[in-house]
N, C-alpha and C positions, 0 to 999 in steps of 0.2 A: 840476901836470902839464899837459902841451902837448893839445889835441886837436883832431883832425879836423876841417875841413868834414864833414860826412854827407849823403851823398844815396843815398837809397833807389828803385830802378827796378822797377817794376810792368811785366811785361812778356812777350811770349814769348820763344822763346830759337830761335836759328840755328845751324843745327848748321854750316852754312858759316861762320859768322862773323862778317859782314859787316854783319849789321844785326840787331835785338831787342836782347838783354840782352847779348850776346857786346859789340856796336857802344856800349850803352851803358856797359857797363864800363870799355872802353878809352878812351871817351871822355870821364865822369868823374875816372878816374885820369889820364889826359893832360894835363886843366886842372886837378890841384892837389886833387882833393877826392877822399874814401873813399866807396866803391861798396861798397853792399847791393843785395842784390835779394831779388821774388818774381815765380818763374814761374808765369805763365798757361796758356800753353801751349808742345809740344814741337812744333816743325815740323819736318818732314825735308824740309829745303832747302838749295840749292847757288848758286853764279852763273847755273845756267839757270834756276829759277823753285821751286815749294814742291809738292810733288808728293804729302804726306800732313799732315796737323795733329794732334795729340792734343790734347785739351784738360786742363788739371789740373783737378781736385774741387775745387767752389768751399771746400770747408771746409779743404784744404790751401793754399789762397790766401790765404783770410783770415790761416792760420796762421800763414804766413810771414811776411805782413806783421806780424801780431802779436810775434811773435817775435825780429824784427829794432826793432820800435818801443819793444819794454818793455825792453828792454839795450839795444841801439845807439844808438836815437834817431837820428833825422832833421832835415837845417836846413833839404832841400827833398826835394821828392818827383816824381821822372818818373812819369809811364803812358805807355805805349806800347798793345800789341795787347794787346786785350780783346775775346776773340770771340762771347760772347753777353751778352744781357740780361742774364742771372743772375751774369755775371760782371763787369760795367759796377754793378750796385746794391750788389754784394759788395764793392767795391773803394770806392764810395761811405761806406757803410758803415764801415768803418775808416777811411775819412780822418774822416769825423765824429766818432768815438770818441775819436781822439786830435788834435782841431783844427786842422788842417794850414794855413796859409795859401800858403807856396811849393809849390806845385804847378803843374808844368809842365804840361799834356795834349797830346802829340801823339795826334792823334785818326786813329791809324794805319787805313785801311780797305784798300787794296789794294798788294801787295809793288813794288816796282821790275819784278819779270818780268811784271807785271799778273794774278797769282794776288789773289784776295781774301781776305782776311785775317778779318774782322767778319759776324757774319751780319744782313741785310735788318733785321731786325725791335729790331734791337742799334744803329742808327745813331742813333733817334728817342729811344732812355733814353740815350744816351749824351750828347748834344744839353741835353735837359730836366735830368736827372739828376746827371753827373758834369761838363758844362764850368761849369757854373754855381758847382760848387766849385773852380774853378783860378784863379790866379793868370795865368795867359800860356796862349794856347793858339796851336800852331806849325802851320797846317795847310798844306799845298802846294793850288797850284791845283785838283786833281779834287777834294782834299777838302772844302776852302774851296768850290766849286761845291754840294757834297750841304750843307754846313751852311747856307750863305746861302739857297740859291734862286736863285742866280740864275747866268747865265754870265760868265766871265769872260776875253774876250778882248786884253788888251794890259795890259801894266803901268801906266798911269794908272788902270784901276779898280782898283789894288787898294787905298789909302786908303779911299775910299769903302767897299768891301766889308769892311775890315778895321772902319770905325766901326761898321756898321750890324751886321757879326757878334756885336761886342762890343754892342752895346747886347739884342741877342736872346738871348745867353744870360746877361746879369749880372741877374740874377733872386733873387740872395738881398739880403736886406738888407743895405747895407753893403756889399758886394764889387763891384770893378768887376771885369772880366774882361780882359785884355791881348789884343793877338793880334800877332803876326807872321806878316806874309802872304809868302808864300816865292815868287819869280817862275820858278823854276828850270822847270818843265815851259813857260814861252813861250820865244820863240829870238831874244830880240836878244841882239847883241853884247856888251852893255852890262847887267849882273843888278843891277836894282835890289829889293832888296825892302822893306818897307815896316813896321813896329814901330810901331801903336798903344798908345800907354802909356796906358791908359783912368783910372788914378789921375791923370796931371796933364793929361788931355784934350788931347794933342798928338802929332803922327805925327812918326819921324824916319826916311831915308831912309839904306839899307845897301846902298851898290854894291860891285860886284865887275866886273873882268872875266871874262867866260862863258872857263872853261876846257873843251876838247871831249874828252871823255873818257869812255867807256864802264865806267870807274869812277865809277860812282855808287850804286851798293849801299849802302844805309844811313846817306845822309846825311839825311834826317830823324829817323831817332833819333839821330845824333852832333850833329846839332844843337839839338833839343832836352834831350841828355844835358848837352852843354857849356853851356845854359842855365841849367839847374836847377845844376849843378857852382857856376857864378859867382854865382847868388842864395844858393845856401848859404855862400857866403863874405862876405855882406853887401855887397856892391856893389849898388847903383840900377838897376834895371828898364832904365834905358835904357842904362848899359853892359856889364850883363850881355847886352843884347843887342848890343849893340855888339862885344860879345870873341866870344859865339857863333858871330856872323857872318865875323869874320875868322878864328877858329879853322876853320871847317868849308871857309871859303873856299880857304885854305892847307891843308888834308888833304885837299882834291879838286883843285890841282895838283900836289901832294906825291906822289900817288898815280897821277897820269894816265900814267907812262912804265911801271907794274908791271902784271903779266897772274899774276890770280891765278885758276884757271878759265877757263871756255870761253863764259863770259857777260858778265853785269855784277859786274865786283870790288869792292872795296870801296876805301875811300877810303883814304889812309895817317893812322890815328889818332895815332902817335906821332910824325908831322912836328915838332909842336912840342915833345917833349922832348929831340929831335936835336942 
């Protein structure tokens, strides 16, 4: 019998659509591979910004994940929004149990409307705790800022910042940590971003041209989703990031002529099954 890529997304969920587990669904099924999830928590959110959160019970999180990994099984694993400690060490927690090594981390902390996502005291376990089990970690410029220390003004520091992240959180024995540094929040013309491969110690550079589009709703989980999508089909670190990047690049001019909302839209996921 035939099966699946599997990729399993740890994540909150949009009741807009646009981005969490709605974004990452569409986005694994887009590039080819079967979508699980478990949700973290319930936002009540739109294209103008996230206006209430519920959080799930960590022992329903575990569950899920539980539940989806003793049948389904996983070839990679996204996380998205994890909004406290308790649910950063729970989520830990089961990727230990059942060994994970393709684990993507977007280390989601504040939404595209600039609503916050993660709580203060949830950055520091998330950091110590859970990047040090991933595989690739995809953060954007603000986030990349809170996890380095340091600022980051023009797209030539981010190599730099992408080594120095990776060497601060690969802290388990054995694991190195990947990162992809995302250039989208500075404004050249010209989006270069930047893919530390920390297993062959070598940076490769992912341009794009800057599309101007007020659709950008959730392209960090659709890029991180089509991440993990391409590792669970067994292709190499560097072009799984390699397709990430063109997938996400091409669903955000795909997406730039459509008005979905009175905000920020979302990007067009299924461009590429068109």
């Amino acid at each position: 019998m035939k099966t699946y890529p599997r990729v399993l997304t740890i994540a909150g969920s949009d009741s807009g659509g646009g981005a969490g587990i709605q974004a990452d669904i569409k986005s694994i099924s887009a590039t080819g591979s079967y979508a699980a999830s478990a949700i973290t928590a319930v936002t009540v959110q739109n294209t103008l910004g996230v206006s209430a959160v519920h959080n799930v019970p960590v022992d329903i999180i575990k569950g899920q994940i539980e539940a989806v990994l003793s049948d389904i099984g996983a070839d990679a694993v996204k996380i998205g929004m994890l909004s406290s400690s308790e649910v950063v060490l729970a989520v830990r927690e089961m990727l230990e149990k059942f060994d994970f090594r393709n684990v993507v981390l977007d280390p989601v902390m504040v939404a595209t409307s600039g609503d916050r996502l993660i709580a203060e005291e949830a950055v520091a376990v998330l950091k110590s705790e859970l990047a040090p089990m991933a595989r690739v970690l995809t953060p954007n410029i603000p986030e990349a800022e809170i996890l380095a220390g340091e600022k980051i003004s023009s797209q030539d520091d981010l190599p730099g910042v992408a080594r120095r992240l990776s060497e601060a959180v690969s802290t388990i024995q054995g694991r190195k940590v990947s990162v992809m540094m995302k250039a989208g929040h500075l404004d050249d013309d010209e989006l270069v971003d930047y893919f530390y491969n920390a297993e062959e110690d070598h940076i490769i550079e992912l341009r794009s041209r800057r599309v101007y589009s007020r659709n950008t709703h959730g392209t960090g989980c659709t890029l991180s989703s089509a991440m993990a999508s391409y590792l669970a089909q067994n292709l190499s670190l560097d072009e799984a990031a390699r397709r990430a990047k063109a997938y996400i690049s091409m669903a955000i001019e795909a997406g730039a002529d459509y008005e979905i909302g009175h905000g920020h839209g979302p990007v067009n996921h299924f461009a590429v099954a068109n």
